[in-house]
C-alpha positions in Angstrom: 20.3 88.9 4.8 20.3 87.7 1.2 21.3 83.9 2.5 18.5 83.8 5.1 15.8 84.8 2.9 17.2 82.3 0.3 16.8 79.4 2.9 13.5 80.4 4.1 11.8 80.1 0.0 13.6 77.1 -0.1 11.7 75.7 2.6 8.4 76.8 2.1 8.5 75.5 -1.6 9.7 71.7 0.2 6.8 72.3 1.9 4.3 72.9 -0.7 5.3 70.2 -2.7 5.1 67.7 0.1 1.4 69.0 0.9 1.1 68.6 -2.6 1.8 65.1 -2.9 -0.1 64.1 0.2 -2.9 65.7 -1.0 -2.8 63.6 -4.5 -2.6 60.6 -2.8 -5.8 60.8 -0.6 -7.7 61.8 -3.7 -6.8 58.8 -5.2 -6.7 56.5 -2.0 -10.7 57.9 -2.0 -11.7 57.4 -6.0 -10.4 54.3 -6.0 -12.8 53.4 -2.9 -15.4 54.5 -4.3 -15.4 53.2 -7.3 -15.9 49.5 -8.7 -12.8 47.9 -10.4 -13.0 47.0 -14.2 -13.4 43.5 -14.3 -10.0 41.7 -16.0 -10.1 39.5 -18.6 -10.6 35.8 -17.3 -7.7 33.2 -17.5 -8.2 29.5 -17.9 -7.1 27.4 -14.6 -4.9 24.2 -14.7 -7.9 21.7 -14.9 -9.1 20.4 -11.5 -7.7 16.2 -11.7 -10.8 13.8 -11.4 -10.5 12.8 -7.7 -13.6 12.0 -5.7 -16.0 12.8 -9.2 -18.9 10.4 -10.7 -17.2 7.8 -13.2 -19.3 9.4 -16.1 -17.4 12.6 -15.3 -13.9 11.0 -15.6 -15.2 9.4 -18.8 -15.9 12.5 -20.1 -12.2 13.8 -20.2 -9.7 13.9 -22.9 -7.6 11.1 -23.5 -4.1 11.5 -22.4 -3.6 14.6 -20.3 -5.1 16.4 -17.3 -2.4 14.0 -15.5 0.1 16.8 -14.2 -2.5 18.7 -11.7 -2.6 15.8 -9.4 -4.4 16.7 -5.6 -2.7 14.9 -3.0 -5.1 13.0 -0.7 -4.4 12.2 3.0 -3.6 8.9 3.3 -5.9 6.5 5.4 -4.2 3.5 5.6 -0.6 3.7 4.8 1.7 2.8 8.1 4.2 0.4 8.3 5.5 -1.0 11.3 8.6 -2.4 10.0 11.8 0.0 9.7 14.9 -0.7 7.2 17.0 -1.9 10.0 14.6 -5.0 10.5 14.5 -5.3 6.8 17.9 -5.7 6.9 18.0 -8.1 9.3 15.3 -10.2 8.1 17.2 -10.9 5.0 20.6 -11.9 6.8 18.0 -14.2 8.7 16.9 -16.0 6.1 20.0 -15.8 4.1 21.6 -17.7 6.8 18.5 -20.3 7.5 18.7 -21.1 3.2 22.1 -22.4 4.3 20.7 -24.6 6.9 20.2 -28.0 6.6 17.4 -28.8 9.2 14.7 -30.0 6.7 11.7 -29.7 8.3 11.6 -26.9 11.3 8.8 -28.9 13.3 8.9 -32.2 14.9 6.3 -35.3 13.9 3.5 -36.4 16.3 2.4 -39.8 15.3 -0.8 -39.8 17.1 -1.8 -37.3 14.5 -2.9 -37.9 10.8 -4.4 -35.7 8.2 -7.7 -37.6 7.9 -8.8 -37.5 11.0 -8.2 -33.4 11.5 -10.3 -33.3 7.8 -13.2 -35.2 9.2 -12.6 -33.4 12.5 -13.2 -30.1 10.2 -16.2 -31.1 8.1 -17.9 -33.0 10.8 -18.4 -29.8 12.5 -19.1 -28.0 9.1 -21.8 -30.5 7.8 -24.9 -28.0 8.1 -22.8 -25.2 5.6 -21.3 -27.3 3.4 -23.1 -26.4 0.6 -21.4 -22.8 0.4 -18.1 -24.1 0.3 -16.4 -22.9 -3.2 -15.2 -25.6 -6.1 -11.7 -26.1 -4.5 -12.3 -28.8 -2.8 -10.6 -32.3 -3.0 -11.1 -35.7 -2.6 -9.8 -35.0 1.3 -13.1 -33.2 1.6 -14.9 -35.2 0.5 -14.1 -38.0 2.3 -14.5 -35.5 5.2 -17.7 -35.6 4.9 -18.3 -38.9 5.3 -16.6 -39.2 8.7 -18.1 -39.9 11.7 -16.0 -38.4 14.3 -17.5 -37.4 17.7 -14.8 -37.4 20.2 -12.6 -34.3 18.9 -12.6 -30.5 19.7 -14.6 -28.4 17.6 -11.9 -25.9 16.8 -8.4 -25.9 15.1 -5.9 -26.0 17.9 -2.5 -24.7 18.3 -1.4 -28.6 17.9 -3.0 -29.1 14.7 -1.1 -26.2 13.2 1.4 -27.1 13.9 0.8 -31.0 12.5 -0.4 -29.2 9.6 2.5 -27.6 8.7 4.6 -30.3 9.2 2.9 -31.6 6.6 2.8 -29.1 4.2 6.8 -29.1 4.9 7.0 -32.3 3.9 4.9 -32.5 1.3 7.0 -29.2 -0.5 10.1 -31.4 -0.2 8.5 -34.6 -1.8 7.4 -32.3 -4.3 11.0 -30.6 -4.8 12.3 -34.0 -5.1 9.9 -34.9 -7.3 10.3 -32.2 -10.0 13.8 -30.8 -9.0 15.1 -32.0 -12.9 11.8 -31.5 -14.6 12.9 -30.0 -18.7 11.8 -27.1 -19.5 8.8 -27.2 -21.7 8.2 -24.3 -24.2 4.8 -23.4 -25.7 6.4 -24.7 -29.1 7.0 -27.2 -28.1 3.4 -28.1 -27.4 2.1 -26.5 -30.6 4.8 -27.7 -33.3 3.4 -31.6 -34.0 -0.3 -30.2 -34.7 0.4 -27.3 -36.7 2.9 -29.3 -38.4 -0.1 -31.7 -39.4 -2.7 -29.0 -39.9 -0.9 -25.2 -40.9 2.7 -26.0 -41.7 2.6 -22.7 -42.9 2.6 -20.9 -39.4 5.8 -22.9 -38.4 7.7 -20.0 -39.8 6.2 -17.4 -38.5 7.1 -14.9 -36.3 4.5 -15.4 -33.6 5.6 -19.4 -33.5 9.7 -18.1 -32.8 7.7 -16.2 -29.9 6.0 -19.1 -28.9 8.9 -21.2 -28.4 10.4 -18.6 -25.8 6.8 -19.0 -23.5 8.5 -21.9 -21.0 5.9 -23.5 -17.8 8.0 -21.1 -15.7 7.6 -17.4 -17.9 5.8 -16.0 -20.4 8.8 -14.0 -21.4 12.0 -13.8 -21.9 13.3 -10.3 -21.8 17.3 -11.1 -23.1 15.6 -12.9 -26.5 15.2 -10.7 -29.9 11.5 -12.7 -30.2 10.5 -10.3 -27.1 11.9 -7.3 -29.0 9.8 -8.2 -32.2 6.6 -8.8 -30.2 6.3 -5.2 -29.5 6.8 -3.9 -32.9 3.6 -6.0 -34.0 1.8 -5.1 -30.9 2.3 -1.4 -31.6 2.8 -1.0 -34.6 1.7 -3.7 -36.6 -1.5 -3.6 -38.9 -5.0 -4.6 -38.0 -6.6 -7.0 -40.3 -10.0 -6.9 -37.7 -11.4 -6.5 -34.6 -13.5 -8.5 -32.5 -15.2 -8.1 -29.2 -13.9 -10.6 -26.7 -16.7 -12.8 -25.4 -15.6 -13.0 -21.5 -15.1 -10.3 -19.4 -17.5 -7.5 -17.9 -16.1 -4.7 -19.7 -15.3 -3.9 -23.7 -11.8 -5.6 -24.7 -11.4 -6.0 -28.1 -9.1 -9.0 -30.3 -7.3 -7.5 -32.6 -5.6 -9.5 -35.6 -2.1 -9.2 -36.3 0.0 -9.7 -38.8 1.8 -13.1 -38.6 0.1 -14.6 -36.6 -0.4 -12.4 -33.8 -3.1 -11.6 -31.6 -4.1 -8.9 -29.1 -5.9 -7.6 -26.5 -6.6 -3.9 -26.9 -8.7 -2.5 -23.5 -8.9 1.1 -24.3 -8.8 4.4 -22.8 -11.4 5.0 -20.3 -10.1 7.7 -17.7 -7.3 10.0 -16.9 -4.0 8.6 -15.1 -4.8 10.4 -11.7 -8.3 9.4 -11.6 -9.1 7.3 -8.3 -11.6 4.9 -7.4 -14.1 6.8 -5.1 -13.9 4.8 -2.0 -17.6 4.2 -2.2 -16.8 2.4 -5.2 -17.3 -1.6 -4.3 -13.9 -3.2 -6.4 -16.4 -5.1 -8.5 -18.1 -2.0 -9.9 -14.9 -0.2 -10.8 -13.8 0.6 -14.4 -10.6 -0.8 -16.3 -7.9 1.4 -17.0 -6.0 0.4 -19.9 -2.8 2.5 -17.8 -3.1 -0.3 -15.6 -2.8 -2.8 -17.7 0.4 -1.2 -18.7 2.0 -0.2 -15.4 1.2 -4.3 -13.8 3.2 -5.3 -17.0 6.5 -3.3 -16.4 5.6 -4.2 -12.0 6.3 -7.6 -13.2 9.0 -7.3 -15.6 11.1 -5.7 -12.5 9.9 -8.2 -10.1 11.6 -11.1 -12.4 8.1 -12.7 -12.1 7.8 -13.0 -15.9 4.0 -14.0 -15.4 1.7 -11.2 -17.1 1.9 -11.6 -20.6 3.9 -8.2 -22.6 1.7 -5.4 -22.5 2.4 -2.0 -24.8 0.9 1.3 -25.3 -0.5 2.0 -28.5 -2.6 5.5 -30.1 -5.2 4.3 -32.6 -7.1 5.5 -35.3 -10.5 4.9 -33.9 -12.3 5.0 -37.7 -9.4 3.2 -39.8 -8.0 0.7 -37.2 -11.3 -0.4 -35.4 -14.3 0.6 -37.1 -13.2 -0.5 -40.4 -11.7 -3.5 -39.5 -14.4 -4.3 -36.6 -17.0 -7.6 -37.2 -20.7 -6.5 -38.0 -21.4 -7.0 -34.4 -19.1 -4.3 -32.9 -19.5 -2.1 -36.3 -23.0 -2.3 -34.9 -22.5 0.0 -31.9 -20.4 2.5 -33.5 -21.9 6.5 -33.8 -21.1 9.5 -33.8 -21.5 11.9 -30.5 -23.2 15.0 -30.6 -19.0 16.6 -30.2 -18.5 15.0 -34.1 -16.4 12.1 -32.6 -16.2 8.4 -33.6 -17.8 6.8 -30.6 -18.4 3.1 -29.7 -20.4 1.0 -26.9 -19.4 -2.6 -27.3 -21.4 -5.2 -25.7 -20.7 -6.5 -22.2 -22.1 -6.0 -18.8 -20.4 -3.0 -17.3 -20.2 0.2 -18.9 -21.3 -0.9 -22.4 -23.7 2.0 -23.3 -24.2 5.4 -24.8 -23.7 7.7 -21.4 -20.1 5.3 -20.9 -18.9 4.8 -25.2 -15.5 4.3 -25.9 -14.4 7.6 -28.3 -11.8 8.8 -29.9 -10.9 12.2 -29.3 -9.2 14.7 -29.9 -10.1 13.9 -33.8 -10.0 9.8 -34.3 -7.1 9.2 -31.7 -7.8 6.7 -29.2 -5.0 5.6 -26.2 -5.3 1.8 -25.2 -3.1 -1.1 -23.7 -2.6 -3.9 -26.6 -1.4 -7.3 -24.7 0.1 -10.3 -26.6 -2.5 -13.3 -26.3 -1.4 -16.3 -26.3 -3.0 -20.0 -27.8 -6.2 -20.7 -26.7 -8.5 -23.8 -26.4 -8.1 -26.0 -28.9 -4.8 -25.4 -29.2 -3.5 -25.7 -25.9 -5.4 -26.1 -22.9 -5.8 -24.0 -20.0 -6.6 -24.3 -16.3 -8.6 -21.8 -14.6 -8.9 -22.2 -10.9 -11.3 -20.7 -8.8 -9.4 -19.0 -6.4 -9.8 -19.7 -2.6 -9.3 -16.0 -1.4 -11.7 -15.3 -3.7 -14.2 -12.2 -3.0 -17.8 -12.6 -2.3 -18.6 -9.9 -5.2 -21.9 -8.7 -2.8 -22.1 -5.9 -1.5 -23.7 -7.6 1.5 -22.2 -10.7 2.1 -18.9 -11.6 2.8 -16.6 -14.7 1.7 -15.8 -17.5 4.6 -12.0 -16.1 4.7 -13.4 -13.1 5.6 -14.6 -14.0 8.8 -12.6 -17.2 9.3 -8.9 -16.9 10.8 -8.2 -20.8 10.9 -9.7 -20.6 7.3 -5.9 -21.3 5.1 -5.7 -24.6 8.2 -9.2 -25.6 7.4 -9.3 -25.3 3.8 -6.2 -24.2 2.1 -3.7 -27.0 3.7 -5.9 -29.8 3.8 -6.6 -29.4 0.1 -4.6 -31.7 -2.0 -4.1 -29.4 -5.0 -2.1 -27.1 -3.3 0.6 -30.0 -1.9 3.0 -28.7 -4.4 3.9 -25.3 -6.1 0.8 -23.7 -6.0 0.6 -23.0 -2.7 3.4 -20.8 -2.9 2.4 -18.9 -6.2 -0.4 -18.2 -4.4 1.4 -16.2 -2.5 3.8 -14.6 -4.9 0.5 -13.6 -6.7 -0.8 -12.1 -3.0 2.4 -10.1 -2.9 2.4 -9.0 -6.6 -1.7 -7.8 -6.0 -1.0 -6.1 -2.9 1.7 -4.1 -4.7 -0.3 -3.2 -7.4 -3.5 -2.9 -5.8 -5.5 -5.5 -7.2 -9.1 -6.7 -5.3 -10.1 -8.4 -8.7 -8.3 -11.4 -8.2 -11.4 -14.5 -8.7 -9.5 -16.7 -10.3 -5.7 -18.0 -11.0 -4.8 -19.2 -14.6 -2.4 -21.6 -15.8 -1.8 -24.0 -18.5 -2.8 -27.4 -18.2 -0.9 -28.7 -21.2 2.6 -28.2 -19.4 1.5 -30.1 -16.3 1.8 -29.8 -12.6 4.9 -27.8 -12.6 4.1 -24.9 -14.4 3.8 -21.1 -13.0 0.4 -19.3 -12.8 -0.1 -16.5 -16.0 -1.2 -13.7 -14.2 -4.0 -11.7 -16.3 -6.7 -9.2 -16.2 -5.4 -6.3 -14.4 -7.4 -3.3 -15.4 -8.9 -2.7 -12.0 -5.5 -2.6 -10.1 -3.9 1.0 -9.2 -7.6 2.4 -8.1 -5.9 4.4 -5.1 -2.7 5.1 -4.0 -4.0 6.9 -0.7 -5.3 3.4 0.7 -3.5 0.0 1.1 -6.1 -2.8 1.3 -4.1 -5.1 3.4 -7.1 -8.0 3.0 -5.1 -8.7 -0.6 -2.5 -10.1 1.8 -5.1 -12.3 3.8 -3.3 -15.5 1.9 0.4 -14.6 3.5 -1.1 -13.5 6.5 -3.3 -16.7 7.5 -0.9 -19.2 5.8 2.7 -17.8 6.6 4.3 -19.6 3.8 6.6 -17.8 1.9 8.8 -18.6 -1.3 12.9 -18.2 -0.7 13.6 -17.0 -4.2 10.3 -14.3 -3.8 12.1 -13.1 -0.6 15.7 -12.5 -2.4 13.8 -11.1 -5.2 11.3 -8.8 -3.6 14.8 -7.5 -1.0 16.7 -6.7 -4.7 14.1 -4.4 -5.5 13.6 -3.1 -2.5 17.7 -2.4 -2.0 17.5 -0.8 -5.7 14.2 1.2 -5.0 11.3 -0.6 -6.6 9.7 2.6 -7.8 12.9 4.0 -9.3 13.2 0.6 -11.2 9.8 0.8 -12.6 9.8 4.5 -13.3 12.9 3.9 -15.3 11.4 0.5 -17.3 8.6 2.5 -18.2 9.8 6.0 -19.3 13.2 3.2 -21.8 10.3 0.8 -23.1 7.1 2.4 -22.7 6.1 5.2 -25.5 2.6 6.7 -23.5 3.6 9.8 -21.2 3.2 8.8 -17.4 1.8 5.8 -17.5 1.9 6.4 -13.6 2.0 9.6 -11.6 4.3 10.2 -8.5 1.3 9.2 -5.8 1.3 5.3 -7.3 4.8 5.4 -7.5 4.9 6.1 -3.7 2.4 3.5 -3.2 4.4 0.8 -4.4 7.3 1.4 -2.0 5.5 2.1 0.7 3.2 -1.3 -0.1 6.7 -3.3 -0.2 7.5 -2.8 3.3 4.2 -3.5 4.5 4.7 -6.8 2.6 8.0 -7.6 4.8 6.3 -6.2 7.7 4.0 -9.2 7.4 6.5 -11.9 6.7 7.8 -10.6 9.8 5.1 -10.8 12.0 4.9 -14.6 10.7 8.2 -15.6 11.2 8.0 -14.0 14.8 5.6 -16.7 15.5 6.8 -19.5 13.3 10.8 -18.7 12.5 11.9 -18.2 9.2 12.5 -22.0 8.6 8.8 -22.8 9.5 7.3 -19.8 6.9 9.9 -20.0 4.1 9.9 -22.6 1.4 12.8 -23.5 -1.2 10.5 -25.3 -3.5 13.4 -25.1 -6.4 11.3 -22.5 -8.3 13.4 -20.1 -9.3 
């Protein structure tokens, strides 16, 4: 009787406390319901990166950072139709045509001759040829004296073929021709004036430097004169600062000590900013990043063409303002935020809503780049460049619209019967890798002579996107389908070693600004390399790899 009982008190307290608890819980399941939650305290968000914003907005950001919270845009253009395997082969392909000795992959009609396809060409472009560019020879000229009636009005599947016979031949006359040409140094050039005139700068650190610029390089990365250059380009102090007279956007000459000069384009907008695709490429701003980034691009390329670029932090007040000429001490204020601002003078972005400042406090990020002699000293040759843009946002150049237009204007031109031809193309490769529309002109200098190696400059306005490949920068390769042997080894080497990897790696062990490029360019590049063999493809499909690649001797 006593264990029954015992059981049954047990129970009914089980039961009461489960009622209990059921009944505290829909209490509080209903004053919570009715009743509006304290609000909690607010927590800052990763900043949004400037993607798709107005330029003044990007401008606005601090220096360095706001680089790590990068959105990730669908890509628009980005396919490539080539897969490793045909890479692979491709190389074997013309690995084994290097080693053949057929000189010249097309056969010679005689009925054919270069003057009459020129006046065949200009006879039929009398009425336009005013808006022809300044690249035109004394071929063209003479075209437009000739009287031809009796020939077809377009470029035929013959005359290509003449045509590139020519150009064939006229690469090997021109190998011949310069195959044991000495190697001349800028030193070389400078050492009997300055020996006459400034002694003095003979022993100089910038004149050892000097005499390690050859017509093929502008560097030499194994020599301790490269090494040194950087420690006056970043470190070295500023005696003053000039605005540079050409250009559309503020660059300013900095004086260094012995003897060096440089090119400081500062910092204008974060690392992950991107062009807005409404952005026409002539409007866009320069990032000093860029500048950096095209540098260490063509560094791993072996190129050696873009004179040594470095990172550098300033003190905006005590490196610039204080050593600045009246006329850029002129545009200096101070912002409503208490920091040291400047507008320059120049045509694009030179004004109170787009100053240069420094900030946070007086630090300002920039690209310094080495410059090297100028006229009088040594003279330079700037060409306008036939690919040229029509910089309208209207109209559009004649290569634009024109397929035959490399056959009609390019081959026929006497000035590319040598070298140039094909480092016109290495600099199409090198600007589609890098993104580069802002490609008017193509440099060189004149005091070394015809065999010397465009000095590729002026690359602020390259890595704009890395969600869109502009495949019109390869319009050169494409139309021409002439390619250099040593640019195919070199551009497989990278691409066998991982180009990105290589110039992720150059950057982080020589470069001392943080992410100079984030992960999206970095994917850009390799993905913009095989688009570059998928072309060469396509053109050796159609012309074998004997008729599109060249061994000029160039290294």
């Amino acid at each position: 009787m006593r264990y029954p009982r015992l059981r049954l008190r047990c129970s009914i307290l089980f039961g009461l406390i489960i009622l209990s608890l059921f009944c505290f819980v829909t209490f509080n399941t209903f004053l919570w319901s009715t009743t509006e939650p304290e609000p909690q305290e607010h927590i800052p968000q990763p900043p949004k990166p400037p993607v798709d914003i107005p330029l003044w907005s990007a401008i606005g950001h601090e220096n360095i950072y706001d680089i790590k919270a990068t959105k990730i845009l669908k890509l628009t253009n980005h396919a490539s139709s080539i897969t490793g395997e045909r890479i692979e082969e491709l190389y074997q392909l013309v690995r084994s045509a290097k080693d053949d000795h057929v000189k010249n992959p097309y056969s010679r009609d005689s009925t054919w001759s270069l003057e009459k396809f020129v006046g065949k060409i200009f006879n039929n472009t009398t009425n336009d040829a005013s808006k022809r560019d300044d690249t035109a020879d004394s071929n063209r000229k003479k075209a437009r004296k000739h009287n031809s009636t009796n020939v077809d009005e377009t470029t035929t599947e013959h005359d290509k073929k003449q045509l590139r016979y020519f150009i064939h031949r006229a690469m090997a006359k021109w190998k011949k021709r310069h195959l044991n040409d000495k190697i001349i140094t800028l030193g070389d050039l400078l050492h009997d004036t300055l020996a006459q005139d400034d002694p003095k700068r003979l022993n100089t650190t910038w004149f050892q430097f000097t005499k390690t610029v050859t017509n093929l390089r502008v560097y030499n990365i194994y020599s301790s004169e490269y090494t040194n250059l950087f420690k006056y380009l970043q470190y070295g102090e500023i005696t003053e600062a000039n605005e540079m007279p050409q250009g559309t956007q503020i660059k300013i000459i900095l004086d260094l000590p012995n003897g060096f000069q440089g090119l400081l384009k500062p910092f204008r907008v974060p690392r992950n900013y991107q062009t807005p695709s409404d952005h026409f490429y002539f409007s866009d701003v320069e990032r000093h990043h860029a500048e950096i980034a095209a540098f260490h691009v063509d560094k791993v390329l072996g190129f050696n063409r873009v004179p040594p670029v470095i990172g550098r932090i300033f003190n905006i007040t005590k490196d610039i303002r204080e050593k600045a000429t009246s006329e850029l001490a002129g545009s200096f204020f101070i912002s409503p935020a208490n920091n040291t601002c400047f507008r320059g003078h120049c045509s694009y972005y030179c004004d109170t809503g787009h100053a240069v400042c420094g900030k946070p406090g007086d630090h300002l990020e920039g690209s310094v780049q080495v410059l090297l002699p100028r006229p009088p000293e040594i003279d330079w040759q700037k060409l306008t460049h036939p690919y040229r843009r029509s910089y309208s946002s209207t109209k559009k150049a004649d290569w634009e619209t024109n397929e035959n237009y490399c056959y009609e204007y390019i081959m026929i031109d006497e000035d590319y019967h040598n070298r140039l031809m094909l480092d016109m193309m290495d600099l199409a490769a090198f600007d589609f890798i890098i993104g580069n529309l802002d490609r008017h002109h193509m440099m060189r200098i004149s005091s070394f002579g015809n065999n010397t190696s465009l000095i590729y400059v002026d690359h602020g306005r390259s890595f704009g996107r890395y969600d869109y490949d502009d495949l019109s920068i390869l319009t050169p390769i494409r139309h021409c389908c002439f390619f250099r042997y040593t640019t195919f080894k070199r551009l497989y080497r990278v691409y066998k070693q991982g180009l990105s990897k290589l110039v992720s790696k150059s950057l982080k062990n020589f470069e001392g600004l943080q992410m100079i490029l984030i992960d999206e360019h970095l994917t850009a590049i390799d993905r913009r390399l095989e688009i570059i063999f998928a072309h060469l493809d396509a053109c050796i499909k159609i012309y074998t790899v004997k008729g599109v690649m060249i061994d000029d001797g160039i290294d």
